[in-house]
N, CA and C atoms as an extended XYZ file, in Angstrom:
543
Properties=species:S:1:pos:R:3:atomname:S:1:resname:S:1:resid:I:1 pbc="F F F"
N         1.040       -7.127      -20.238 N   UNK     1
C         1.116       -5.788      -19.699 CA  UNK     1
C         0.421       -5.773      -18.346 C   UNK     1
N         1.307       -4.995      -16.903 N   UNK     2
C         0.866       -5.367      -16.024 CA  UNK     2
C        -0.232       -3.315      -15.440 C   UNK     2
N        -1.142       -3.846      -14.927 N   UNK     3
C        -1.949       -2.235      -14.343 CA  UNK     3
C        -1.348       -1.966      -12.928 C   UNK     3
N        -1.550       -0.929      -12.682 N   UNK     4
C        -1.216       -0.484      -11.408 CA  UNK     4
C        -2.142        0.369      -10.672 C   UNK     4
N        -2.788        0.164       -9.889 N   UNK     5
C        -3.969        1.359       -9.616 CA  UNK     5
C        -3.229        2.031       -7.862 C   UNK     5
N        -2.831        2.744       -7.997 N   UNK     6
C        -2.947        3.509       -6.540 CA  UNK     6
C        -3.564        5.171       -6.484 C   UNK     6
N        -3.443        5.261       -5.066 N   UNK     7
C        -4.172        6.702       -5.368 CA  UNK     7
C        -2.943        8.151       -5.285 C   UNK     7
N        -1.853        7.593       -5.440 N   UNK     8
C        -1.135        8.654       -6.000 CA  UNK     8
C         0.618        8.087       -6.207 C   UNK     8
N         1.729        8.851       -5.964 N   UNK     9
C         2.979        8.602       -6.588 CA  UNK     9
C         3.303        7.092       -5.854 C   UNK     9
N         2.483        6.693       -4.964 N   UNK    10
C         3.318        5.090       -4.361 CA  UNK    10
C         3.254        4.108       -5.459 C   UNK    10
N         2.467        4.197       -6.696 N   UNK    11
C         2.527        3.022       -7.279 CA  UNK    11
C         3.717        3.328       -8.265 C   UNK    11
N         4.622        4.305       -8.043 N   UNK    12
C         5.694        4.215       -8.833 CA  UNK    12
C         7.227        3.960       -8.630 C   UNK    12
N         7.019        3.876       -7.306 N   UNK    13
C         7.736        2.955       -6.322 CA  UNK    13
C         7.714        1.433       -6.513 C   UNK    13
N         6.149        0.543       -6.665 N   UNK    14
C         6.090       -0.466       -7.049 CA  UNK    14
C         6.465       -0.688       -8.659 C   UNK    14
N         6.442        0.268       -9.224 N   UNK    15
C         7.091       -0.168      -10.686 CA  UNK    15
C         8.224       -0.278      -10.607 C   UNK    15
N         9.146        0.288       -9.626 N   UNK    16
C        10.753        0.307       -9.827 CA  UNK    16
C        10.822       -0.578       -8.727 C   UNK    16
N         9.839       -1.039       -8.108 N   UNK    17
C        10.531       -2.567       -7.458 CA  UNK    17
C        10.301       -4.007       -7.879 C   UNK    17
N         9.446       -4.093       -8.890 N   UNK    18
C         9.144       -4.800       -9.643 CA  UNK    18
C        10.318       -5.244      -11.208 C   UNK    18
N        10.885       -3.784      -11.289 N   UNK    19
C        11.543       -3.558      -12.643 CA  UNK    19
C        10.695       -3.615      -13.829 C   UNK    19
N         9.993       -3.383      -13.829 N   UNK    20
C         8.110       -3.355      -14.188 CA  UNK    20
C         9.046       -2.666      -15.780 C   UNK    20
N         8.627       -3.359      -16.995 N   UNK    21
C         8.760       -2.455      -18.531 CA  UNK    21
C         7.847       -2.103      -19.214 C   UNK    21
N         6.801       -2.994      -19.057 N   UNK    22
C         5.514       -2.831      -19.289 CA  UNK    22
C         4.211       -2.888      -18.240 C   UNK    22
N         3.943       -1.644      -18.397 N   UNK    23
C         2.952       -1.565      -17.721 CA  UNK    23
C         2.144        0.219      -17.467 C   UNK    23
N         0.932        0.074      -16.893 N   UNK    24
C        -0.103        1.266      -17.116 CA  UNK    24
C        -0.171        1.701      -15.291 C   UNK    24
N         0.001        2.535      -14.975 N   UNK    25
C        -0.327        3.063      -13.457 CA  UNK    25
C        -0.890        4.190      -13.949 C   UNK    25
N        -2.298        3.890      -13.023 N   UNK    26
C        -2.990        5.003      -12.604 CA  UNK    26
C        -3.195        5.644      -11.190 C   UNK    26
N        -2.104        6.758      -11.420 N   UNK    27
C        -2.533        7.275       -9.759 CA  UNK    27
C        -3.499        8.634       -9.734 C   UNK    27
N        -4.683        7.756       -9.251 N   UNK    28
C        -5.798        8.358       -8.926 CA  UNK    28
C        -5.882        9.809       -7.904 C   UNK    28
N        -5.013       10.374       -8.160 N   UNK    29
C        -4.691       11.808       -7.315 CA  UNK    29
C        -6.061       12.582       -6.985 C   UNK    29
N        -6.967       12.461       -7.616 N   UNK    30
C        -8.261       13.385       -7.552 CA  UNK    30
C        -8.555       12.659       -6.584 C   UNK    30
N        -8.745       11.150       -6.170 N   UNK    31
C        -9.063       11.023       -4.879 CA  UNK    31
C        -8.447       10.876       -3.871 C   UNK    31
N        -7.071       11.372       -3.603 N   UNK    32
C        -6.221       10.808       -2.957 CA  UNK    32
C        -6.565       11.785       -1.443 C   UNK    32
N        -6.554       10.899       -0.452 N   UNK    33
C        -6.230        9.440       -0.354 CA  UNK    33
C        -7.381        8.850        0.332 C   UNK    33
N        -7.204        7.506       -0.741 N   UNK    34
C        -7.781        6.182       -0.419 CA  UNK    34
C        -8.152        5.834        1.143 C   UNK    34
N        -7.350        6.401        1.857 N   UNK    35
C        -7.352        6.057        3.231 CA  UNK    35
C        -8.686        6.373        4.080 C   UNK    35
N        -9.178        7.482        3.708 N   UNK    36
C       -10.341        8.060        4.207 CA  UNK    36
C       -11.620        7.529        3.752 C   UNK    36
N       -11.804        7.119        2.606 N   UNK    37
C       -12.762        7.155        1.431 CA  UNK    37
C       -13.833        5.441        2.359 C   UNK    37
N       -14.849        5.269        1.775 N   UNK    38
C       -15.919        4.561        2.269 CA  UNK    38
C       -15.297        3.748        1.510 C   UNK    38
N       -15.581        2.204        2.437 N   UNK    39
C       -16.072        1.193        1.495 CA  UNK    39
C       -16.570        0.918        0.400 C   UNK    39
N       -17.822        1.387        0.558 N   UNK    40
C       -18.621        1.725       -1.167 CA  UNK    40
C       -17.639        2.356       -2.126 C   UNK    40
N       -17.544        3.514       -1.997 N   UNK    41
C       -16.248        4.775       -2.652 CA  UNK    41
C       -15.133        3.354       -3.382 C   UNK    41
N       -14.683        3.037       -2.506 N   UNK    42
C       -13.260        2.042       -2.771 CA  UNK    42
C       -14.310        1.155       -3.750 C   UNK    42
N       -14.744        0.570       -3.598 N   UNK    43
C       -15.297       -0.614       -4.293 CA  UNK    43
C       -15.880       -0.217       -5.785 C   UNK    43
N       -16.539        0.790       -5.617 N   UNK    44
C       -17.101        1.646       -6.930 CA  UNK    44
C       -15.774        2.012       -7.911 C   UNK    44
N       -15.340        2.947       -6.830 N   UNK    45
C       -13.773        3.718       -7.945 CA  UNK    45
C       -12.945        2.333       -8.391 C   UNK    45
N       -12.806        1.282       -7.727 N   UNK    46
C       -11.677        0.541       -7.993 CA  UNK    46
C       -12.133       -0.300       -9.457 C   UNK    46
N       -13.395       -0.949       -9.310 N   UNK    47
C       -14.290       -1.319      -10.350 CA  UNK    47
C       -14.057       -0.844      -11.793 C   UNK    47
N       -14.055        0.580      -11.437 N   UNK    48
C       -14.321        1.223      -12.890 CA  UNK    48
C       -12.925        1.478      -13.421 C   UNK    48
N       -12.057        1.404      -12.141 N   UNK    49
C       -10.392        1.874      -12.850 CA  UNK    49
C       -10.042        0.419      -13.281 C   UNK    49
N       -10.180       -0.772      -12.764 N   UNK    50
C       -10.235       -2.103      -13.296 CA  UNK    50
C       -10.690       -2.195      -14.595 C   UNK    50
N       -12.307       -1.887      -14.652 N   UNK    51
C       -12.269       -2.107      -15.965 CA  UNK    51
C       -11.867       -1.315      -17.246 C   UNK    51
N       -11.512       -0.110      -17.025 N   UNK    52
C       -10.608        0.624      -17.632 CA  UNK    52
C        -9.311       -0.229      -18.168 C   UNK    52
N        -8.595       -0.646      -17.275 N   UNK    53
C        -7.445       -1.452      -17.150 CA  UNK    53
C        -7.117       -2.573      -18.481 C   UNK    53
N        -8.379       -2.832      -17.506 N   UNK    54
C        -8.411       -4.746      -18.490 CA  UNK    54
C        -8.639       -4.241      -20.072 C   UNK    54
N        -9.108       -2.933      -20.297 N   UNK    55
C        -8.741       -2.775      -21.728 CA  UNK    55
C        -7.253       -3.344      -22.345 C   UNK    55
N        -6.448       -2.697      -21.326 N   UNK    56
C        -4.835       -2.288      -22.061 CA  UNK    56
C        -4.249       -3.642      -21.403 C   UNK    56
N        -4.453       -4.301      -20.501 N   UNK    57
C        -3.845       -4.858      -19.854 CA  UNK    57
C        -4.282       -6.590      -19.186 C   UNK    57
N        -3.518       -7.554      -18.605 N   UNK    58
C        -3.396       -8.926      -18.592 CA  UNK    58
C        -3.850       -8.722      -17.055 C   UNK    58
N        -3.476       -7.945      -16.787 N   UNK    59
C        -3.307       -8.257      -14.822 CA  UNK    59
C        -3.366       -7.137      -13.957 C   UNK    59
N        -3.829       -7.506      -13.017 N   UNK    60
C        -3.911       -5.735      -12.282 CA  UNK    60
C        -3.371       -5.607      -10.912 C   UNK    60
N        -2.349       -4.959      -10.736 N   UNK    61
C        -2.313       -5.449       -9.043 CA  UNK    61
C        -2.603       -3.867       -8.778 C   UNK    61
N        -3.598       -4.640       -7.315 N   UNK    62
C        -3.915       -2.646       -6.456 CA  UNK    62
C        -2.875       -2.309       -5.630 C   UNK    62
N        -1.699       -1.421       -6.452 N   UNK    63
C        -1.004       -1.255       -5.431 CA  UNK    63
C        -1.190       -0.104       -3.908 C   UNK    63
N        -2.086       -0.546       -3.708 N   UNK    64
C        -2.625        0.689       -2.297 CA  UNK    64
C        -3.042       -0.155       -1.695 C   UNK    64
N        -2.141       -0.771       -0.491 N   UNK    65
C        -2.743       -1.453        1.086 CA  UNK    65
C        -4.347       -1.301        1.262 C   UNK    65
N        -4.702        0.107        1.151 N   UNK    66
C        -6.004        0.358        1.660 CA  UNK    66
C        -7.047       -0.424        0.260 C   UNK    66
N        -6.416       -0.521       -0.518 N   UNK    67
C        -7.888       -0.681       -1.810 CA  UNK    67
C        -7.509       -2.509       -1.288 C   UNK    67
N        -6.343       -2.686       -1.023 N   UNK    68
C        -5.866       -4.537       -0.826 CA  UNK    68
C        -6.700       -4.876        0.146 C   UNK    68
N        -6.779       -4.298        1.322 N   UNK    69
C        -7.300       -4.644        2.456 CA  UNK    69
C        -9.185       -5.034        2.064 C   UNK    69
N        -9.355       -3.428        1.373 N   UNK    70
C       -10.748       -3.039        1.979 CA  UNK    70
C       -11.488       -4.002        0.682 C   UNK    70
N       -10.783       -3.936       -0.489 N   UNK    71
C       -11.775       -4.329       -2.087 CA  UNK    71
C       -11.573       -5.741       -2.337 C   UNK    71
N       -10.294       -6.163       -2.651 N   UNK    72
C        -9.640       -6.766       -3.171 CA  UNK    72
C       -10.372       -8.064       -2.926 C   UNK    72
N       -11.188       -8.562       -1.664 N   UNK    73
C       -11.683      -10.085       -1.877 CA  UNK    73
C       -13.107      -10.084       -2.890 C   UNK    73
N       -13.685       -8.361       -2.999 N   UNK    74
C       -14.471       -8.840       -3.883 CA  UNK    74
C       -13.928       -8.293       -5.151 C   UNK    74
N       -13.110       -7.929       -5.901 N   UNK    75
C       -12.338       -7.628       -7.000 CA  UNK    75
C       -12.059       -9.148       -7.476 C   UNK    75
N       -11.678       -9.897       -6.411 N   UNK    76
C       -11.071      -11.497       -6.823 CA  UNK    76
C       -12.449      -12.241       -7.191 C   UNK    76
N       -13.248      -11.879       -6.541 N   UNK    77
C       -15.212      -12.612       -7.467 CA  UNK    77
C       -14.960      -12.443       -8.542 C   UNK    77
N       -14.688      -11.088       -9.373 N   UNK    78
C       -15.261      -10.428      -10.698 CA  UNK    78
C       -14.420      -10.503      -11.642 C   UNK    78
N       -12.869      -10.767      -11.136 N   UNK    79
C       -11.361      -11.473      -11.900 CA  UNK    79
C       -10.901      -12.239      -11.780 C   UNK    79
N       -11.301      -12.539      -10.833 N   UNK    80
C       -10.224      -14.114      -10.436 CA  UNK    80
C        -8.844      -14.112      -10.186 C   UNK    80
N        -8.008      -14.823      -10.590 N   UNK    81
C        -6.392      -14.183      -10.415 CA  UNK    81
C        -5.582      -13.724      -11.503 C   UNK    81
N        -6.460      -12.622      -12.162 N   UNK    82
C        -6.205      -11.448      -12.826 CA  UNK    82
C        -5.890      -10.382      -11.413 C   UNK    82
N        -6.005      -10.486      -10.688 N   UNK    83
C        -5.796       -9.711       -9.902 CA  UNK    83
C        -5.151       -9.584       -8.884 C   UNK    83
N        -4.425       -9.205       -8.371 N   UNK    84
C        -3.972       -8.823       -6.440 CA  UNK    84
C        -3.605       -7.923       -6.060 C   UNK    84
N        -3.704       -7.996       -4.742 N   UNK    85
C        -3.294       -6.727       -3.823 CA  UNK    85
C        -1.545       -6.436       -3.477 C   UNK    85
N        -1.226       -5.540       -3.185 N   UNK    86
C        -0.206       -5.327       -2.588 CA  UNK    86
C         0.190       -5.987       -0.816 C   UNK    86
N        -0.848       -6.017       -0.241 N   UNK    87
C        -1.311       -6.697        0.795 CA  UNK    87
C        -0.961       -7.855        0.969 C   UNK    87
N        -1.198       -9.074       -0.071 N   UNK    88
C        -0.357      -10.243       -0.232 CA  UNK    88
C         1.041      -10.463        0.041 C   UNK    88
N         1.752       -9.500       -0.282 N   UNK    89
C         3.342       -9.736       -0.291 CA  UNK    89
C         3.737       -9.366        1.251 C   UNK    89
N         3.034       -8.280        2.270 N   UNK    90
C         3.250       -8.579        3.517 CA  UNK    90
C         2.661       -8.964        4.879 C   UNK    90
N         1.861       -9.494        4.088 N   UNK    91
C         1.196       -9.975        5.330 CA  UNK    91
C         2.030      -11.401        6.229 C   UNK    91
N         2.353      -11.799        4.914 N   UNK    92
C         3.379      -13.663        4.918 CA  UNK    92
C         4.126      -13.041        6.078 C   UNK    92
N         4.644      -11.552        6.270 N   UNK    93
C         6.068      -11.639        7.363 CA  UNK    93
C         5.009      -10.774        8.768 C   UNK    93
N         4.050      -10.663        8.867 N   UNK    94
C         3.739      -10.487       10.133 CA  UNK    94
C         3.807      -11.506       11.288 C   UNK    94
N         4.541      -10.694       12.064 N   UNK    95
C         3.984      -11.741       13.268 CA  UNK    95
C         4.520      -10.885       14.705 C   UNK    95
N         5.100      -11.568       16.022 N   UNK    96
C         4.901      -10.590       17.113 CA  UNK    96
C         5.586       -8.905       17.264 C   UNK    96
N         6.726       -9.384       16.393 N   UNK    97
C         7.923       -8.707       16.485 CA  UNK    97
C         7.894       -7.419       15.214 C   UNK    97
N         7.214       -7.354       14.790 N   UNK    98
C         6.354       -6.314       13.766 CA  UNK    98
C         5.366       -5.516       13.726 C   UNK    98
N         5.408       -4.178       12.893 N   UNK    99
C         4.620       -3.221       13.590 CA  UNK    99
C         4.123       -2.557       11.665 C   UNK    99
N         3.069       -2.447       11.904 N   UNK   100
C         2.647       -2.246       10.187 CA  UNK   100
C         2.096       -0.723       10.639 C   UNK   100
N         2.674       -0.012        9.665 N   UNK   101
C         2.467        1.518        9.536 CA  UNK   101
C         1.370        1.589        8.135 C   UNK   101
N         0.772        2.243        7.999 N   UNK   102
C        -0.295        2.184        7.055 CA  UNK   102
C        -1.589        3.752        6.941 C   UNK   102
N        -2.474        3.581        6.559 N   UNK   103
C        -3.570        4.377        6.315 CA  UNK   103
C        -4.517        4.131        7.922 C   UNK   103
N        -4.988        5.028        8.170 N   UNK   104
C        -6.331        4.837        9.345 CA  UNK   104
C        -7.093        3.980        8.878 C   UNK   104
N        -7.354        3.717        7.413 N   UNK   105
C        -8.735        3.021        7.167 CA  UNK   105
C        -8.105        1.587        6.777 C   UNK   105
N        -6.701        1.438        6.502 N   UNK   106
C        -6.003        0.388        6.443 CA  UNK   106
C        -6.118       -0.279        7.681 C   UNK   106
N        -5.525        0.373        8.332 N   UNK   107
C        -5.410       -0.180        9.826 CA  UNK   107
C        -7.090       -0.323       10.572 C   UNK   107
N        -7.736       -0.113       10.316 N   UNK   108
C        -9.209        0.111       10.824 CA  UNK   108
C        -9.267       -1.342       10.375 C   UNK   108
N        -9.267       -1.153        8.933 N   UNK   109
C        -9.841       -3.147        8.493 CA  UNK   109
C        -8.864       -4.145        8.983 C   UNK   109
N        -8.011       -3.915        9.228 N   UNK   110
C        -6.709       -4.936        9.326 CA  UNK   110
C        -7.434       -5.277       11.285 C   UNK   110
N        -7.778       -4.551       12.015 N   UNK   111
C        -7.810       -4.330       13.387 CA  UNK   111
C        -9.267       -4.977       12.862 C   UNK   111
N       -10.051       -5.122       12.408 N   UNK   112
C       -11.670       -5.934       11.967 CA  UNK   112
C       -11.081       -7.585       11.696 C   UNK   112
N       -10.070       -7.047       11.340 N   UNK   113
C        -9.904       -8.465       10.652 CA  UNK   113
C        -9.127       -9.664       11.609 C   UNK   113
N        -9.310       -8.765       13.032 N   UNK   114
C        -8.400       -9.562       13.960 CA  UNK   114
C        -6.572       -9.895       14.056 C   UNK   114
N        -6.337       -8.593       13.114 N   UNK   115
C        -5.036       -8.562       12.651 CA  UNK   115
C        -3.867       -8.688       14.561 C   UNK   115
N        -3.505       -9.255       15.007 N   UNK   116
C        -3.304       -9.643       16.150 CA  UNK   116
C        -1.599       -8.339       16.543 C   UNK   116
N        -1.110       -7.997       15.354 N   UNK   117
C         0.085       -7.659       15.563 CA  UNK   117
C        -0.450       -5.553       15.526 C   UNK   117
N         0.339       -5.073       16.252 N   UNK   118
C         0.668       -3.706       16.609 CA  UNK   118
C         0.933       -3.474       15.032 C   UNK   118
N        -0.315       -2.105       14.747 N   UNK   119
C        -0.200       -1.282       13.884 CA  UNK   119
C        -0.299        0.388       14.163 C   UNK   119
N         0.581        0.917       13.115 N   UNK   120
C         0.553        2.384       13.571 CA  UNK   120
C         0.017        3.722       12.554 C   UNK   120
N        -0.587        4.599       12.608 N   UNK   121
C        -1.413        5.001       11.549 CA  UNK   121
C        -0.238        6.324       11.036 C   UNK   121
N        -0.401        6.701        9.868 N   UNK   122
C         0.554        7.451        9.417 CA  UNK   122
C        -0.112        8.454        8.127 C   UNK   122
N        -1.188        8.046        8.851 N   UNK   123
C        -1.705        9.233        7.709 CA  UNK   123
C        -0.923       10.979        7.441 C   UNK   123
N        -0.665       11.238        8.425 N   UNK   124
C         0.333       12.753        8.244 CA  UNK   124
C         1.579       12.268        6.842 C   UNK   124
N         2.071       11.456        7.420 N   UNK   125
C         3.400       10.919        6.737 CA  UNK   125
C         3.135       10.764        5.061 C   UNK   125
N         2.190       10.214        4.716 N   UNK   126
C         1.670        9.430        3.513 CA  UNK   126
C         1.203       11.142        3.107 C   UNK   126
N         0.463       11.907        3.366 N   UNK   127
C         0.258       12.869        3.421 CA  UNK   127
C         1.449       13.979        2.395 C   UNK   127
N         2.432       14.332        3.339 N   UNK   128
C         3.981       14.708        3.221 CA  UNK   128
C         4.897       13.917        1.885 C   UNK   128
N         4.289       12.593        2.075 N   UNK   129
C         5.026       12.075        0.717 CA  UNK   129
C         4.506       12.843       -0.623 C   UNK   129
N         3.535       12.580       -0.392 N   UNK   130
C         2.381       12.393       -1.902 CA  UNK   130
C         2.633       14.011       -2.229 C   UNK   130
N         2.582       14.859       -1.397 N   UNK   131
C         2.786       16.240       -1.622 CA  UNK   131
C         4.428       16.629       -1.981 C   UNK   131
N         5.042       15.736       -1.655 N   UNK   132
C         6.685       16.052       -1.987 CA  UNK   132
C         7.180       16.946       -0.921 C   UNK   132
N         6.680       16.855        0.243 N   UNK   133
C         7.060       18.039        1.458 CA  UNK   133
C         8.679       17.743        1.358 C   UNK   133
N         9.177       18.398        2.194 N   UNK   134
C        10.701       18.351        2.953 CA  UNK   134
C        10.552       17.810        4.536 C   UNK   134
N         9.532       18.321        5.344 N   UNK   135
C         9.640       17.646        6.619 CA  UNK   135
C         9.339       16.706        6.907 C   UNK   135
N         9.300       15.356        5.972 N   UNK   136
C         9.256       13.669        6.587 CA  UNK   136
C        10.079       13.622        7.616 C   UNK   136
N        11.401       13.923        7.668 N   UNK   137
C        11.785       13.455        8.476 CA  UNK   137
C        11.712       13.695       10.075 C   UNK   137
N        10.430       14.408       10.576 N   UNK   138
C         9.869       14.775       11.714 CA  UNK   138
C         9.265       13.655       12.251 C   UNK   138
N         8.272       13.342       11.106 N   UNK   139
C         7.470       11.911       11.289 CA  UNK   139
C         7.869       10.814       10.927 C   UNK   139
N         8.869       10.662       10.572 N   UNK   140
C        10.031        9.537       10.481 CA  UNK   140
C        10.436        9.397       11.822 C   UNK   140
N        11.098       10.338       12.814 N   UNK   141
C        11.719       10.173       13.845 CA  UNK   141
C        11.080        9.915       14.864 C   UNK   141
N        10.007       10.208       14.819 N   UNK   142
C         8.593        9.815       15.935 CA  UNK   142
C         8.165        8.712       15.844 C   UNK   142
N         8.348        8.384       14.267 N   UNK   143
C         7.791        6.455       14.014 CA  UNK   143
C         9.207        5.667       14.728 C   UNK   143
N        10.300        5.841       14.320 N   UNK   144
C        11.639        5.489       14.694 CA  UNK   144
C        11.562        5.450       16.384 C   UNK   144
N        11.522        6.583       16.905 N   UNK   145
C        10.882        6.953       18.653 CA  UNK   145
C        10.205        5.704       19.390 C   UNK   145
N         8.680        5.441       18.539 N   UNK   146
C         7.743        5.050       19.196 CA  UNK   146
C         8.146        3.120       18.829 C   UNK   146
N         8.771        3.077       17.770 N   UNK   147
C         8.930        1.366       17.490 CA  UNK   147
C         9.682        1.203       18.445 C   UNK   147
N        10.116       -0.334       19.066 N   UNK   148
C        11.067       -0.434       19.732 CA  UNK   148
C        12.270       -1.307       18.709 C   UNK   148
N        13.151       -0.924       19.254 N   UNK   149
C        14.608       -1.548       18.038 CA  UNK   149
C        14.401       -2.941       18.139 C   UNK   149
N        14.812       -3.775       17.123 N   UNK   150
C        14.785       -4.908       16.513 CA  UNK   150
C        13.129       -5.517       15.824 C   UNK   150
N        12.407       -4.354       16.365 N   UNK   151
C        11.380       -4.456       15.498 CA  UNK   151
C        10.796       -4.054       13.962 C   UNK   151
N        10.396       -5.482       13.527 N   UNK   152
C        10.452       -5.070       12.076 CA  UNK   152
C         9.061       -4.544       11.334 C   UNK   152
N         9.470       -3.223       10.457 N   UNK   153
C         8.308       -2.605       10.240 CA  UNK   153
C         8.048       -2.681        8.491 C   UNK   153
N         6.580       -2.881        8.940 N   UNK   154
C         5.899       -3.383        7.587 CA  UNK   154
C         5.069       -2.419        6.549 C   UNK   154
N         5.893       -1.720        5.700 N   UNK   155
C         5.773       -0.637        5.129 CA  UNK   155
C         4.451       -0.902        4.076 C   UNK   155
N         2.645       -0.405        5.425 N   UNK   156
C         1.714       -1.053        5.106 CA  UNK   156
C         1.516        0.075        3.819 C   UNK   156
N         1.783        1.227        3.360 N   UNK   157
C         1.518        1.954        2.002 CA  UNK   157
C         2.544        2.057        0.929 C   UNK   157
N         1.817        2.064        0.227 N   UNK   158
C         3.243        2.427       -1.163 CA  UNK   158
C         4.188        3.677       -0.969 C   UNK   158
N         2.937        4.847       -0.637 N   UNK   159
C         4.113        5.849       -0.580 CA  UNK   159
C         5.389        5.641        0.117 C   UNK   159
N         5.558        4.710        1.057 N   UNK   160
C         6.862        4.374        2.052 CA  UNK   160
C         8.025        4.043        1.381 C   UNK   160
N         7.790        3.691        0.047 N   UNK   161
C         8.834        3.118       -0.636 CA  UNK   161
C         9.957        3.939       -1.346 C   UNK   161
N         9.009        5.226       -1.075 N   UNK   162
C         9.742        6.192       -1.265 CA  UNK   162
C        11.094        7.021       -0.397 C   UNK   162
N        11.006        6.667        0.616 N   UNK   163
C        11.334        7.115        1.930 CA  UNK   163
C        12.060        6.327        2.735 C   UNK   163
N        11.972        5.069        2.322 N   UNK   164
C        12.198        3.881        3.362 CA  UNK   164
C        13.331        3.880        3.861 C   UNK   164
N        14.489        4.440        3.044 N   UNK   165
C        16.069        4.930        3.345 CA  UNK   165
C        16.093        5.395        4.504 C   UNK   165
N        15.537        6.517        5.172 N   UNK   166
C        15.311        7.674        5.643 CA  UNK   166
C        14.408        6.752        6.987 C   UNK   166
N        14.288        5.565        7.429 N   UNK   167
C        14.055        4.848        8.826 CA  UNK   167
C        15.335        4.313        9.023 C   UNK   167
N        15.111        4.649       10.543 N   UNK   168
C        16.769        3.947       11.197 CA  UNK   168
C        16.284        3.216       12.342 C   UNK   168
N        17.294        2.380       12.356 N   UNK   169
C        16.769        1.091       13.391 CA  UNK   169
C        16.310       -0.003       13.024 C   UNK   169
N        15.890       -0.450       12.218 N   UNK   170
C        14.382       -0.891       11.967 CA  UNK   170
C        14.951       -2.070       10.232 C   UNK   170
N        14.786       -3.320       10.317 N   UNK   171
C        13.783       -3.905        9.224 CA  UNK   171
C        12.782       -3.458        8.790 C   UNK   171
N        13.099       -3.014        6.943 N   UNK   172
C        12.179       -2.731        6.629 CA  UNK   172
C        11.268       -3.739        5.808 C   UNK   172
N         9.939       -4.015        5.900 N   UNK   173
C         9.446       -5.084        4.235 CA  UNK   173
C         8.567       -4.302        4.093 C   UNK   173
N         8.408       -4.197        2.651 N   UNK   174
C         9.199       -4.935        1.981 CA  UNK   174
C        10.111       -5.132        1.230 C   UNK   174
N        10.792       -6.093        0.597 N   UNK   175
C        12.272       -6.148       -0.204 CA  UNK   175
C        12.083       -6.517       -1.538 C   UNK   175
N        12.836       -6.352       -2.258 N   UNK   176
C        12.176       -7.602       -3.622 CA  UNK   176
C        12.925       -9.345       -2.711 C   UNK   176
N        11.943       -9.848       -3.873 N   UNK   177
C        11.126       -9.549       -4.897 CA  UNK   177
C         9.340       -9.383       -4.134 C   UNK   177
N         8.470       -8.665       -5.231 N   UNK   178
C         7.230       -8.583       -5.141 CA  UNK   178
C         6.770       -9.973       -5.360 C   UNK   178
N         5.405      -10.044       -5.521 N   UNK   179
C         4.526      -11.461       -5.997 CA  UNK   179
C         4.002      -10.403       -6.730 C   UNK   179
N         3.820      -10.757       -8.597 N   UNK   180
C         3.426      -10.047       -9.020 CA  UNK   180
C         2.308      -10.880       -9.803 C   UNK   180
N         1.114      -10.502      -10.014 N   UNK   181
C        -0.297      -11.505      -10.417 CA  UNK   181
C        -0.018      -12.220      -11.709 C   UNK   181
C-alpha cells in the first residue's frame, strides 16, 4: 500500500497518474499551502504525517514539490527508500530549454540549490486550483505569454496536473510513467 502526503487536491492527480489501487492520500488542507510554511513547519508536519502513514502503509511518496525539495533529504535519514519525493521524476528532464513553474518556497530552494534553469512562481495559480476557481485560465495565458514556444515546462506542483490540458504551446512533464518508491 502506497501513502501520499500533499497539502491539498494535487495528490489526486498523482493517484490517477500512477493508476494507484491501493493507496492512503492525505491532503493536508488545514495547512495548505506548503509553499509558504518554514522549513521547521515542513519538516515537523511531514514527520508526523509519515509516521502516521507507515502505520497503514509500505512506502510514502511526498507528492508536493515543496515538501520534495525542502524535507525529503532528511525524511530519506529516518526511511531510507521507503520514501520519495515527487521532485525525483523531474528534475532528470531539466535542462536549458525548460522553465519549472512551482511554489515561491519551491522555487526559493531550487534557486539555493543552484538550480541553473529559469523558474517561474505560481503561487496565484496553485491557489485557483486548490479552491476549484473558474479563472485559471487568466494565469494560464500569462504563463503561456511569458514562456517562449518550444520551451518545455516542468509542472513543478501537483496541483498542475489538474489543468495541464488547458497550456498551449508548450511540453508538458510530467508524463507517465511516475518513479514510484
Amino acid at each position: 500500500m502506497y501513502g501520499l502526503i500533499d497539502s491539498g487536491l494535487g495528490a489526486i492527480g498523482v493517484a490517477k497518474e500512477y493508476k494507484l489501487e491501493n493507496f492512503i492520500i492525505i491532503m493536508d488542507k488545514s495547512f495548505f499551502p506548503y509553499g509558504k510554511k518554514t522549513k521547521f513547519f515542513l519538516l515537523c508536519r511531514s514527520v508526523y504525517l509519515c509516521e502516521y502513514l507507515f502505520n497503514y502503509c509500505d512506502s510514502i511518496l511526498l507528492a508536493c514539490n515543496t515538501l520534495s525539495i525542502i524535507v525529503l533529504p532528511f525524511l530519506k535519514l529516518r526511511y531510507k527508500d521507503k520514501i520519495r519525493g515527487i521532485i525525483d521524476n523531474l528534475l532528470v528532464y531539466s535542462n536549458k530549454d525548460t522553465v519549472f513553474l512551482g511554489t515561491s518556497n519551491t522555487i526559493k530552494y531550487l534557486n539555493e540549490r543552484y538550480y541553473p534553469y529559469p523558474c517561474l512562481e505560481c503561487d496565484e495559480l496553485i491557489r485557483k486550483i486548490e479552491k476549484k476557481e473558474e479563472d485559471t485560465a487568466i494565469c494560464i495565458q500569462n504563463i503561456d505569454n511569458i514562456i517562449p514556444k518550444g520551451c518545455t515546462i516542468l509542472l513543478g506542483c501537483t496541483h498542475f496536473l489538474n489543468i495541464r490540458d488547458k497550456f498551449n504551446h508548450h511540453t508538458l512533464v510530467p508524463k507517465n510513467p511516475f518513479i514510484l518508491p
